[in-house]
mmCIF file of the protein (N, C-alpha, C, O) and its ligand, coordinates in Angstrom:
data_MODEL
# 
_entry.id   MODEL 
# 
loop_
_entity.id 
_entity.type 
_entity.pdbx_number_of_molecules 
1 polymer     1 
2 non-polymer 1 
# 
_entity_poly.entity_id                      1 
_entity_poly.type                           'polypeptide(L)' 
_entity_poly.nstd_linkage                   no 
_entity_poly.nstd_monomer                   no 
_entity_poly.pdbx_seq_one_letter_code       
;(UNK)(UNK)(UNK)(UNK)(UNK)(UNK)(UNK)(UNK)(UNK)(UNK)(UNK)(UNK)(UNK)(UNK)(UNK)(UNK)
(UNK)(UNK)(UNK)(UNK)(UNK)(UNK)(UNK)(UNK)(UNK)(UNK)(UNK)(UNK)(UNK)(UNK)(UNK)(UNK)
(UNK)(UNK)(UNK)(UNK)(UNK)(UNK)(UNK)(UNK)(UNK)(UNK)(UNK)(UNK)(UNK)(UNK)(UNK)
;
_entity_poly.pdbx_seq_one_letter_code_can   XXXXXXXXXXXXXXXXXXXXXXXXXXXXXXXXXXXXXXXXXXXXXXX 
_entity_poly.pdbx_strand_id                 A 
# 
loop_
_entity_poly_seq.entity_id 
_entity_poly_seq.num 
_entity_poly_seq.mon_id 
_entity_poly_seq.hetero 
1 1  UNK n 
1 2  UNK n 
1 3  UNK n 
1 4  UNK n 
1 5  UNK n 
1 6  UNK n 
1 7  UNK n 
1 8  UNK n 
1 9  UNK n 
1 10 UNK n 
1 11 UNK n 
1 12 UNK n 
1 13 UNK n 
1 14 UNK n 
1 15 UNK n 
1 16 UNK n 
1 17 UNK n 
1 18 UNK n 
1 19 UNK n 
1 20 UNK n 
1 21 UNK n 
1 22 UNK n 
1 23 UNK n 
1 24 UNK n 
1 25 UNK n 
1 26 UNK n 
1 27 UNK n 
1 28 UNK n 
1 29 UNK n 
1 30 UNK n 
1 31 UNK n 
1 32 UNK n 
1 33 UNK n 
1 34 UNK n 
1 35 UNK n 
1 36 UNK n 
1 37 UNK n 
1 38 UNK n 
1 39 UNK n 
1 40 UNK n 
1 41 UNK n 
1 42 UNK n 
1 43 UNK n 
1 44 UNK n 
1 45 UNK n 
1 46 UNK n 
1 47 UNK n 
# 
loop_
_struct_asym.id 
_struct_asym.entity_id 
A 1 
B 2 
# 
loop_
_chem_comp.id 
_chem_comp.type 
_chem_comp.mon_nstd_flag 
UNK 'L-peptide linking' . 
ZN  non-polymer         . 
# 
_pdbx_entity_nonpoly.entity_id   2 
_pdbx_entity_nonpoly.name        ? 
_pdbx_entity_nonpoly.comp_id     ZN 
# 
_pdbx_nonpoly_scheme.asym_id         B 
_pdbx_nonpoly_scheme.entity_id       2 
_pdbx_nonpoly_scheme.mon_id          ZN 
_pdbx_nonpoly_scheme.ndb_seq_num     1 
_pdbx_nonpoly_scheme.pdb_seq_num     101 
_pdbx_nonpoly_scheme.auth_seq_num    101 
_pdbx_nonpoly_scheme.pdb_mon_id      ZN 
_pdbx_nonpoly_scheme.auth_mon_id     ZN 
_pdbx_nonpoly_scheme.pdb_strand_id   A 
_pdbx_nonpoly_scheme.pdb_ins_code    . 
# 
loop_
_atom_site.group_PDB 
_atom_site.id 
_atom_site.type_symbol 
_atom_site.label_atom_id 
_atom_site.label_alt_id 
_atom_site.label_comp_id 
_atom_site.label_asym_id 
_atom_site.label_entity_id 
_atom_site.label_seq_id 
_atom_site.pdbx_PDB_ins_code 
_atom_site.Cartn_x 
_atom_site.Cartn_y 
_atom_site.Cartn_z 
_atom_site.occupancy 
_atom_site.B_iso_or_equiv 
_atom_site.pdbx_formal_charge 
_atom_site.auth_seq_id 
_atom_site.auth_comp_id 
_atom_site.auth_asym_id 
_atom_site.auth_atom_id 
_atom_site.pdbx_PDB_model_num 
ATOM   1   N  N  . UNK A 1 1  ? -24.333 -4.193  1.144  1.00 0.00 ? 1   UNK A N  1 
ATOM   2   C  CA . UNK A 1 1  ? -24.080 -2.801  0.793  1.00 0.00 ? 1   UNK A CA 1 
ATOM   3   C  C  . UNK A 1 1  ? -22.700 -2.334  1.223  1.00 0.00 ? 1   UNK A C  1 
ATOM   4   O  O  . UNK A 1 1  ? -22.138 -1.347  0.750  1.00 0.00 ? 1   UNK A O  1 
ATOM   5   N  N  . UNK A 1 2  ? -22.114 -3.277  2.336  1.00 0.00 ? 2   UNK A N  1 
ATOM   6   C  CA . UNK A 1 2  ? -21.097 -2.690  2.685  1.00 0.00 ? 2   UNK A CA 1 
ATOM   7   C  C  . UNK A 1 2  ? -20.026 -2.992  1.692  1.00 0.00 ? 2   UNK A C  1 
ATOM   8   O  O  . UNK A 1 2  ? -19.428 -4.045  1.914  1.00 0.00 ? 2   UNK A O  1 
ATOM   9   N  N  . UNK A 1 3  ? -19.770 -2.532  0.988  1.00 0.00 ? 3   UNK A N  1 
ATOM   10  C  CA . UNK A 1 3  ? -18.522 -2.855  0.236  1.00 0.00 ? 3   UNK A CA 1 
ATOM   11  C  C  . UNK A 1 3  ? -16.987 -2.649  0.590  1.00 0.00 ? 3   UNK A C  1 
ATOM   12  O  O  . UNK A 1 3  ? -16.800 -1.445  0.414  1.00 0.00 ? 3   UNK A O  1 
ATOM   13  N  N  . UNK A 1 4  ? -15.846 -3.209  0.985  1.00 0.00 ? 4   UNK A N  1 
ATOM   14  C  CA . UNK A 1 4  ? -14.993 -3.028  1.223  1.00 0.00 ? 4   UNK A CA 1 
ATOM   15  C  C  . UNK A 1 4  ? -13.942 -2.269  0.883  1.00 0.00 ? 4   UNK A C  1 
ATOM   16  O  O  . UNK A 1 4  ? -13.063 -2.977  0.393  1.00 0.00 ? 4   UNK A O  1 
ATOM   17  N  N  . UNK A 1 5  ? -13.486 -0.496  0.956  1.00 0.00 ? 5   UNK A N  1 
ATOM   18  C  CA . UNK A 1 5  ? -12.767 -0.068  0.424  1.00 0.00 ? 5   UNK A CA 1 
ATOM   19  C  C  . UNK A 1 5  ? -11.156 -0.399  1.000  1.00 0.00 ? 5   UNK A C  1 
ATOM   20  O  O  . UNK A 1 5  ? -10.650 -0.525  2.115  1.00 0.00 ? 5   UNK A O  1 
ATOM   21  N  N  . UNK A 1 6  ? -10.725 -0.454  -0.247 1.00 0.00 ? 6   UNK A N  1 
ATOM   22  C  CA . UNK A 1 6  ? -9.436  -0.294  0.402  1.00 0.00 ? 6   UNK A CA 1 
ATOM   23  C  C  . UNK A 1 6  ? -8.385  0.451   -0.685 1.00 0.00 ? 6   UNK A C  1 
ATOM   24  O  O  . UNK A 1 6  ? -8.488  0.349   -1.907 1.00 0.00 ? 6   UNK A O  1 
ATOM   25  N  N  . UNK A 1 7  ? -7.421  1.171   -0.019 1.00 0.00 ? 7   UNK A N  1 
ATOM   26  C  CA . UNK A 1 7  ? -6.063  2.061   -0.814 1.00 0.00 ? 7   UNK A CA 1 
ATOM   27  C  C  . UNK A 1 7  ? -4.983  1.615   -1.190 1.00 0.00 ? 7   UNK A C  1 
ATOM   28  O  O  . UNK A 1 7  ? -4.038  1.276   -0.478 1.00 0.00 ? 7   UNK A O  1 
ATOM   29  N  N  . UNK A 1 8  ? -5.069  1.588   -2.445 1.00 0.00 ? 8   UNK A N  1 
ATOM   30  C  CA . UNK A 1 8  ? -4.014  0.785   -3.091 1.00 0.00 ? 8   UNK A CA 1 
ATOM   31  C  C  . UNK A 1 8  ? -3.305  1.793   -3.431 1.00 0.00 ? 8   UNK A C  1 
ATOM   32  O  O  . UNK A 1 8  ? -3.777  2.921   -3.578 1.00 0.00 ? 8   UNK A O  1 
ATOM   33  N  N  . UNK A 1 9  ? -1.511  1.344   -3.670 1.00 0.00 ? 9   UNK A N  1 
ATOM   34  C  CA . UNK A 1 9  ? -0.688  2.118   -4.187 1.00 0.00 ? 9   UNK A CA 1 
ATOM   35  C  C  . UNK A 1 9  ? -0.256  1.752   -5.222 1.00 0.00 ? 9   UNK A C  1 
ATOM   36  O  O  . UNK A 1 9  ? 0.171   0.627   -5.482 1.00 0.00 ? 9   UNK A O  1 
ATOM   37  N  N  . UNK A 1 10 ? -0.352  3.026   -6.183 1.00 0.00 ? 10  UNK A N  1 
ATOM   38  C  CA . UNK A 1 10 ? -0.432  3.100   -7.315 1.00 0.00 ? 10  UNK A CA 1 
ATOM   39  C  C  . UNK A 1 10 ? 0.914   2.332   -7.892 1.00 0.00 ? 10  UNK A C  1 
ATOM   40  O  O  . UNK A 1 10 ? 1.022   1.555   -8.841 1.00 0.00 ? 10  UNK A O  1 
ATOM   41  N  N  . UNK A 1 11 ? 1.636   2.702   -7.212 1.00 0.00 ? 11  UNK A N  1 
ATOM   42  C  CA . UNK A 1 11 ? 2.952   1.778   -7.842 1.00 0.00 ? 11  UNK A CA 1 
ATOM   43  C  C  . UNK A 1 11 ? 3.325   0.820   -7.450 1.00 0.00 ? 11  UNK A C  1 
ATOM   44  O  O  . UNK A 1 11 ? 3.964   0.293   -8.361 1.00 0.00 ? 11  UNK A O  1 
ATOM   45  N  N  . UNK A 1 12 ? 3.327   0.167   -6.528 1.00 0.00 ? 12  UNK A N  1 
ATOM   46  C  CA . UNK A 1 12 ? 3.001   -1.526  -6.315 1.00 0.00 ? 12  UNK A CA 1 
ATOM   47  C  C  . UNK A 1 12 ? 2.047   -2.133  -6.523 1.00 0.00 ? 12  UNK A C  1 
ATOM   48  O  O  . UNK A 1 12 ? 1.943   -3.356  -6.429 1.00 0.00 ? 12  UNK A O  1 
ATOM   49  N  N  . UNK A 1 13 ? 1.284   -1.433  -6.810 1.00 0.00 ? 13  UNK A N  1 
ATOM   50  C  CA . UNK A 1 13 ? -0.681  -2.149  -6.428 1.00 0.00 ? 13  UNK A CA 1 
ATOM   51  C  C  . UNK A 1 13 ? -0.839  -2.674  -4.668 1.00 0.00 ? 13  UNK A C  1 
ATOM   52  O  O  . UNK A 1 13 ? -1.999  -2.819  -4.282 1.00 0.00 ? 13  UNK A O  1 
ATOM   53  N  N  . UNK A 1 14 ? -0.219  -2.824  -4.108 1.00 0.00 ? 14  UNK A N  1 
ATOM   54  C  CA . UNK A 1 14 ? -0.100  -3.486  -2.370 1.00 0.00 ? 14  UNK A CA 1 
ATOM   55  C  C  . UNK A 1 14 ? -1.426  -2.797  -2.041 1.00 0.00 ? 14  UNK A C  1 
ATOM   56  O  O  . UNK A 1 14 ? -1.469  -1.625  -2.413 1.00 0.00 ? 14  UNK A O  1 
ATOM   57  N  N  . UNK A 1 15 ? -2.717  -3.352  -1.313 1.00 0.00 ? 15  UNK A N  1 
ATOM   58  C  CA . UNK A 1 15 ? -3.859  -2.567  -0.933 1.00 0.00 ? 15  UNK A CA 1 
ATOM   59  C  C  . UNK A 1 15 ? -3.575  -2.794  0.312  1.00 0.00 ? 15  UNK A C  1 
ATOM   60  O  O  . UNK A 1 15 ? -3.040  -3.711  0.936  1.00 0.00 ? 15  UNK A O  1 
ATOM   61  N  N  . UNK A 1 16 ? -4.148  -1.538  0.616  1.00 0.00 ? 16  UNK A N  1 
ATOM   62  C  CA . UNK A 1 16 ? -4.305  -1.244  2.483  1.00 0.00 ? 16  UNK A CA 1 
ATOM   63  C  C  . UNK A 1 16 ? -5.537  -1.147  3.333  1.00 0.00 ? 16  UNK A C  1 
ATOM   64  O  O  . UNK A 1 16 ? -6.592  -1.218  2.702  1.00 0.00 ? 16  UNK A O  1 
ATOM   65  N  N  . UNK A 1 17 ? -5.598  -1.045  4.236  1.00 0.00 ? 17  UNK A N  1 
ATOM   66  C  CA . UNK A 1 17 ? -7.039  -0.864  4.628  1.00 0.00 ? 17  UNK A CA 1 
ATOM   67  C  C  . UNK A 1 17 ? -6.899  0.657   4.732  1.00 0.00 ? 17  UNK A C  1 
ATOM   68  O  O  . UNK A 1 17 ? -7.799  1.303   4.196  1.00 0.00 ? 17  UNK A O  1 
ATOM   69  N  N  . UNK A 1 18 ? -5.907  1.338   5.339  1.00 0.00 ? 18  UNK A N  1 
ATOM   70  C  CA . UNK A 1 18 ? -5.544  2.764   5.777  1.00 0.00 ? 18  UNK A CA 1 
ATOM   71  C  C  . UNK A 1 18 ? -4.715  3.219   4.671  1.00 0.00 ? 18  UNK A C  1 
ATOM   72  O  O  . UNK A 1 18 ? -3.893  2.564   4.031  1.00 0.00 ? 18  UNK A O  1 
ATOM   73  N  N  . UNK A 1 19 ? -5.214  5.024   4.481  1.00 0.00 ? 19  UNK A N  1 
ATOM   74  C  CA . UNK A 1 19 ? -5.015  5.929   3.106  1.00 0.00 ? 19  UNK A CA 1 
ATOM   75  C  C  . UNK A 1 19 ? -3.799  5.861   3.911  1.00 0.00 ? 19  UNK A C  1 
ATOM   76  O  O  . UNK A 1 19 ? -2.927  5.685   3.060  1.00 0.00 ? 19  UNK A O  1 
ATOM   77  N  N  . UNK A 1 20 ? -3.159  5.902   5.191  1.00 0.00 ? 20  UNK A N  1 
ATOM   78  C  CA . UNK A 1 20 ? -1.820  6.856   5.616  1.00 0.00 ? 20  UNK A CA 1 
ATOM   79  C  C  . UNK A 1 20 ? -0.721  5.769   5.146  1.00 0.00 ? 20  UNK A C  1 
ATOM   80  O  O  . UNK A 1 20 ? 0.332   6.140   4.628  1.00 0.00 ? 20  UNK A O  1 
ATOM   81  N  N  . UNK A 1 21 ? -1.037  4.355   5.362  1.00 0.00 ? 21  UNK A N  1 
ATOM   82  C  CA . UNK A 1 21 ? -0.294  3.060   4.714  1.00 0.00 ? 21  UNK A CA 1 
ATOM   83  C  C  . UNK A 1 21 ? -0.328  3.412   3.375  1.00 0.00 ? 21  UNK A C  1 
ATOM   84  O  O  . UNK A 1 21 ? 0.737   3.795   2.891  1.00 0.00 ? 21  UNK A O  1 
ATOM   85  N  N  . UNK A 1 22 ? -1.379  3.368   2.613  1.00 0.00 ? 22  UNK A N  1 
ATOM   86  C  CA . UNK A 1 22 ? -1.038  3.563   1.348  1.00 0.00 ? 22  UNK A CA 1 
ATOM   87  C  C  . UNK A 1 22 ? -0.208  5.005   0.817  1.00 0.00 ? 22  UNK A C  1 
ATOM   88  O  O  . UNK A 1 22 ? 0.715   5.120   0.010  1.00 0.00 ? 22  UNK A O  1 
ATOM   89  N  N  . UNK A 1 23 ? -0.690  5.679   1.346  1.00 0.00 ? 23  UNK A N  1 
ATOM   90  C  CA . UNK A 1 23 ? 0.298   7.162   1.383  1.00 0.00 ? 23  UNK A CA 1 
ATOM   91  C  C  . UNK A 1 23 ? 1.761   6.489   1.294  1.00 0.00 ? 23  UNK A C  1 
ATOM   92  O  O  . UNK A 1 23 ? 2.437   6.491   0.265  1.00 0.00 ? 23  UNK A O  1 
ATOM   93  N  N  . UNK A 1 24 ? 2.240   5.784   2.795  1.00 0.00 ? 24  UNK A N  1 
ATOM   94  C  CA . UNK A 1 24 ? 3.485   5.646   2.784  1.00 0.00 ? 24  UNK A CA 1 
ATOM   95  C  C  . UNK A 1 24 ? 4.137   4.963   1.776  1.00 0.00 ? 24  UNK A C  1 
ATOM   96  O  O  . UNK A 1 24 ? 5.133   5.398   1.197  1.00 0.00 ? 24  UNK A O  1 
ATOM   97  N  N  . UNK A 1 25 ? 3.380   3.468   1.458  1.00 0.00 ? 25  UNK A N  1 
ATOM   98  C  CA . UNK A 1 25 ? 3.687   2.487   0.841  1.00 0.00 ? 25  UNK A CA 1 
ATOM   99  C  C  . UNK A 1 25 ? 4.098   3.332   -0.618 1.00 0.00 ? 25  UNK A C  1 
ATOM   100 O  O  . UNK A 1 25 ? 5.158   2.907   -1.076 1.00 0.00 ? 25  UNK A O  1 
ATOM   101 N  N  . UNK A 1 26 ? 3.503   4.390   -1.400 1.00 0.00 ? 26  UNK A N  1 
ATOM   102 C  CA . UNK A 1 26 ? 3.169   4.879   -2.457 1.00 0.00 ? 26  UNK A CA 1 
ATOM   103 C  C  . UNK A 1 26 ? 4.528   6.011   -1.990 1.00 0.00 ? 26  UNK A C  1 
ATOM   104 O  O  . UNK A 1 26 ? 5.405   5.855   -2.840 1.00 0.00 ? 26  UNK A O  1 
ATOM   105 N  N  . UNK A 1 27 ? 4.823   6.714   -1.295 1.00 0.00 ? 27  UNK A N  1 
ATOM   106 C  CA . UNK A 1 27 ? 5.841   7.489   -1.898 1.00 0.00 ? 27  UNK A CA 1 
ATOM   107 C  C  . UNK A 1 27 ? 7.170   6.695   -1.637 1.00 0.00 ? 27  UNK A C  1 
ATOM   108 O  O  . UNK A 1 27 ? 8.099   6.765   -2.442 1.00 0.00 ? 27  UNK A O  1 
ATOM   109 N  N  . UNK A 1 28 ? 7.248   5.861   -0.380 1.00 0.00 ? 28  UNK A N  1 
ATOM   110 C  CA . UNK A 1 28 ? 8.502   4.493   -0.290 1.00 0.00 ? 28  UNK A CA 1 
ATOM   111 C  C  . UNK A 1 28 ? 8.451   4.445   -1.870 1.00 0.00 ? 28  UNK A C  1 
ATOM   112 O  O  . UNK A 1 28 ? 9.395   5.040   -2.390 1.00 0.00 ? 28  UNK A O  1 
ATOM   113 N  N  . UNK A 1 29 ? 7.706   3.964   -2.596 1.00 0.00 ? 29  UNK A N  1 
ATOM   114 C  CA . UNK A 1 29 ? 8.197   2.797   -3.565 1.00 0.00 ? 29  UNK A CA 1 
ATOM   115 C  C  . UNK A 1 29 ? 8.609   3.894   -4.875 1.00 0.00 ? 29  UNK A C  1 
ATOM   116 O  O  . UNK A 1 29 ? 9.386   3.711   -5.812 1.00 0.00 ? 29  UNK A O  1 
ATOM   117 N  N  . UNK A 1 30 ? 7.811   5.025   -4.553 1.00 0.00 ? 30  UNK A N  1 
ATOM   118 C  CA . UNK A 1 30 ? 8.819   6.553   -5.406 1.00 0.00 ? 30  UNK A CA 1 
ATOM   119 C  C  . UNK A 1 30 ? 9.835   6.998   -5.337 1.00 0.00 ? 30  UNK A C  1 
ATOM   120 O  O  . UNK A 1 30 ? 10.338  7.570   -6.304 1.00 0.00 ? 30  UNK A O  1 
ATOM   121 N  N  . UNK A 1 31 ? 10.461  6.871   -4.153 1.00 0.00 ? 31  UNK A N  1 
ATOM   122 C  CA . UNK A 1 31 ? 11.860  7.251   -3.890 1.00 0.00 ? 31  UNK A CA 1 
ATOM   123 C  C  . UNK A 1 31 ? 12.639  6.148   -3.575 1.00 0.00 ? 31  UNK A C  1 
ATOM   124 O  O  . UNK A 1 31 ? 13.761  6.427   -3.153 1.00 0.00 ? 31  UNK A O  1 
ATOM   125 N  N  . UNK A 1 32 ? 12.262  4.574   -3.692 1.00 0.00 ? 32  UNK A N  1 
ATOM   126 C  CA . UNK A 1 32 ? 13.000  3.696   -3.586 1.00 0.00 ? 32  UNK A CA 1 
ATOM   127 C  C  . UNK A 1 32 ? 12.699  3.128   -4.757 1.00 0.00 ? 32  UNK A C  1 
ATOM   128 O  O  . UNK A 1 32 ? 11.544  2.758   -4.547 1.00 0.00 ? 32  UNK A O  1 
ATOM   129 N  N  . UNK A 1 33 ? 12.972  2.797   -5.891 1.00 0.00 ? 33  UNK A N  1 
ATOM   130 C  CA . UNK A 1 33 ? 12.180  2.142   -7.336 1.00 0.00 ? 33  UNK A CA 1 
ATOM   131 C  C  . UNK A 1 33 ? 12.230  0.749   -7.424 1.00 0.00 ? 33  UNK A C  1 
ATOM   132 O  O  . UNK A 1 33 ? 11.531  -0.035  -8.067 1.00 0.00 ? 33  UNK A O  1 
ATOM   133 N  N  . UNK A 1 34 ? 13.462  0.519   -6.439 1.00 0.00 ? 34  UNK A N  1 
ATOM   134 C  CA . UNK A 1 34 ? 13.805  -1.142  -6.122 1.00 0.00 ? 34  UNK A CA 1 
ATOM   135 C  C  . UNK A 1 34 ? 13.523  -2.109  -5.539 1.00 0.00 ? 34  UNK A C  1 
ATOM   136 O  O  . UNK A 1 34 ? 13.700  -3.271  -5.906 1.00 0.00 ? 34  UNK A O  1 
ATOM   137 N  N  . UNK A 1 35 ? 12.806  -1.531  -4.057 1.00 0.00 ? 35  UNK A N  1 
ATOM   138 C  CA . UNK A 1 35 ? 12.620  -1.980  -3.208 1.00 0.00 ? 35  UNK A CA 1 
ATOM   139 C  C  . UNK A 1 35 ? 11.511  -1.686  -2.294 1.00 0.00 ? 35  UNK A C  1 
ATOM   140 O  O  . UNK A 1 35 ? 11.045  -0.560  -2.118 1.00 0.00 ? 35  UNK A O  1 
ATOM   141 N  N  . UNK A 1 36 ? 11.084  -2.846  -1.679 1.00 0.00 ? 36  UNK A N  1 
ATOM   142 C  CA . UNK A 1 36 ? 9.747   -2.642  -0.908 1.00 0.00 ? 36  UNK A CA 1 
ATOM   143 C  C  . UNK A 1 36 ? 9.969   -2.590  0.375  1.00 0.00 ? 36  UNK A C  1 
ATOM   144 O  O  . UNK A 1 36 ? 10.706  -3.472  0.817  1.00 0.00 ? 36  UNK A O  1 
ATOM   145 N  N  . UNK A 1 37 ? 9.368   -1.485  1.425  1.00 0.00 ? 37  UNK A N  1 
ATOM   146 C  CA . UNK A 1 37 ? 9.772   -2.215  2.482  1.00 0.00 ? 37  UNK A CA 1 
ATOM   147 C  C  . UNK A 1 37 ? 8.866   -2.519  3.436  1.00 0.00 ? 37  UNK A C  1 
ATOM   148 O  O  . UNK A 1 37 ? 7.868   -1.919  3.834  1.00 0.00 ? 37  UNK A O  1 
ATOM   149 N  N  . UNK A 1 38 ? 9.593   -4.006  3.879  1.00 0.00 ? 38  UNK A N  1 
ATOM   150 C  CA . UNK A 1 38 ? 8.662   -4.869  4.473  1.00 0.00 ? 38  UNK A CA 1 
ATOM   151 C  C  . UNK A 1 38 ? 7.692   -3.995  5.932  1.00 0.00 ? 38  UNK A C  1 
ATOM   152 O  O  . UNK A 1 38 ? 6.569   -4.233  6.377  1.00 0.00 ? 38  UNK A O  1 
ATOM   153 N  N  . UNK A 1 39 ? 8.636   -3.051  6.300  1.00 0.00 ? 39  UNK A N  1 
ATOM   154 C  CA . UNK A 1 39 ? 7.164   -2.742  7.581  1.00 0.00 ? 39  UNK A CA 1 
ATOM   155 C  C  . UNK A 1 39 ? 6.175   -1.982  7.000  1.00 0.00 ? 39  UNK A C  1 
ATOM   156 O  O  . UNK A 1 39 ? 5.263   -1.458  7.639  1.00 0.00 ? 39  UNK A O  1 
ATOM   157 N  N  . UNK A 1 40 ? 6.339   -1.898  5.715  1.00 0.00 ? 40  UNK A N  1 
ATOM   158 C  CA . UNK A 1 40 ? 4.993   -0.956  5.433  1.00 0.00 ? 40  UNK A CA 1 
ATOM   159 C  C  . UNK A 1 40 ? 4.047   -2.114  4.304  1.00 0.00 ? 40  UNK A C  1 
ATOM   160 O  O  . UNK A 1 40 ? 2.868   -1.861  4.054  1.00 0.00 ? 40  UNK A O  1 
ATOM   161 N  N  . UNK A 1 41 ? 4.575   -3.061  3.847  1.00 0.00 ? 41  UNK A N  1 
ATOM   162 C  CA . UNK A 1 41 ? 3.791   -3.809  3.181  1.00 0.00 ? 41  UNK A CA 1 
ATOM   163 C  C  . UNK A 1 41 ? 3.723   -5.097  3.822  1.00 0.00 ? 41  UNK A C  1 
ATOM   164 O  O  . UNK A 1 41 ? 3.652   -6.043  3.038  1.00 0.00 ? 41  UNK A O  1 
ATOM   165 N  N  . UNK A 1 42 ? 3.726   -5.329  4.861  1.00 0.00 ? 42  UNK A N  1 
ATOM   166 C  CA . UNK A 1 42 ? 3.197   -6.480  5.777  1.00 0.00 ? 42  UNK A CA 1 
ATOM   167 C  C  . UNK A 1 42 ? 1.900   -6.218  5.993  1.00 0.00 ? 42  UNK A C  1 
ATOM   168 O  O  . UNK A 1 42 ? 1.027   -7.083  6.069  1.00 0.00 ? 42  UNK A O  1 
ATOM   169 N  N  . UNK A 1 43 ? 1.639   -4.384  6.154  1.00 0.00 ? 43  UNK A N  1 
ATOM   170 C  CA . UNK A 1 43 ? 0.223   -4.279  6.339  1.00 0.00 ? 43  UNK A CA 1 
ATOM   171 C  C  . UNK A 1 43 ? -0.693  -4.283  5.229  1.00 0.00 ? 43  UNK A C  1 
ATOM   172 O  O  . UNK A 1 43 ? -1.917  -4.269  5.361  1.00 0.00 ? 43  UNK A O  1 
ATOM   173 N  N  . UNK A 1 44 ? -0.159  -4.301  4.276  1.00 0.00 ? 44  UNK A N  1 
ATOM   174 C  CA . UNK A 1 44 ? -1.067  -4.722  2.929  1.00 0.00 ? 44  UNK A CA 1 
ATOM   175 C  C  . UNK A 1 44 ? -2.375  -5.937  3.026  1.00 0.00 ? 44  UNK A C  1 
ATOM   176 O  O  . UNK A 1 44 ? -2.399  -6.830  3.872  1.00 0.00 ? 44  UNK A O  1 
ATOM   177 N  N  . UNK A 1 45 ? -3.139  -5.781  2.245  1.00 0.00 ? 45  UNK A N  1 
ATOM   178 C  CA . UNK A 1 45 ? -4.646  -6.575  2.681  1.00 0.00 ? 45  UNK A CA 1 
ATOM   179 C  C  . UNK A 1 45 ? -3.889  -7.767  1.076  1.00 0.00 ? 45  UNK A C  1 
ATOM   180 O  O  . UNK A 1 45 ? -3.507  -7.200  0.052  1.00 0.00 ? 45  UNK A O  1 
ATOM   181 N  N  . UNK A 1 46 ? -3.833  -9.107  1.189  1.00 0.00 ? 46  UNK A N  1 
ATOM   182 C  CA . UNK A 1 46 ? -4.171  -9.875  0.310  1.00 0.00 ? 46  UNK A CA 1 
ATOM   183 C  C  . UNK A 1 46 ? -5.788  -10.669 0.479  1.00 0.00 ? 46  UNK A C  1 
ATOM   184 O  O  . UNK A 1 46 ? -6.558  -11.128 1.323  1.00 0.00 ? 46  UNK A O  1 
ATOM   185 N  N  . UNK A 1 47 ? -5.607  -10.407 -1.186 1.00 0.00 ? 47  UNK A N  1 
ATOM   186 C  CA . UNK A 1 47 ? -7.292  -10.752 -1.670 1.00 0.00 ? 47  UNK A CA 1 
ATOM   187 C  C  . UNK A 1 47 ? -7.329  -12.171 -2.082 1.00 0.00 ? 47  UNK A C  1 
ATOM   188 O  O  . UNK A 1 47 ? -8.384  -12.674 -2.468 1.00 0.00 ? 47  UNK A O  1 
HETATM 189 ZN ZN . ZN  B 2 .  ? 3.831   0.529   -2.944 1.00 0.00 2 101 ZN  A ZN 1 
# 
């Protein structure tokens, strides 16, 4: 039942476990269109 949520940003797709990571990750990649940055998508969950 437990299903695993997690917050993805809409404009990288990068999933997080935490909305405030994805928050960040998601307006970073709005005001940067180029570039990712690595301290906020290290914490990204790969599936
Ligand atoms: Zn992003």
């Amino acid at each position: 039942m437990a299903t695993k949520k997690y917050y993805e940003c809409e404009r990288c797709g990068a999933k997080y476990l935490e909305k405030s990571l994805a928050s960040k990750c998601f307006y970073w990649c709005k005001t940067h269109d180029n570039s990712c940055n690595l301290d906020i998508v290290k914490h990204a969950v790969r599936n």
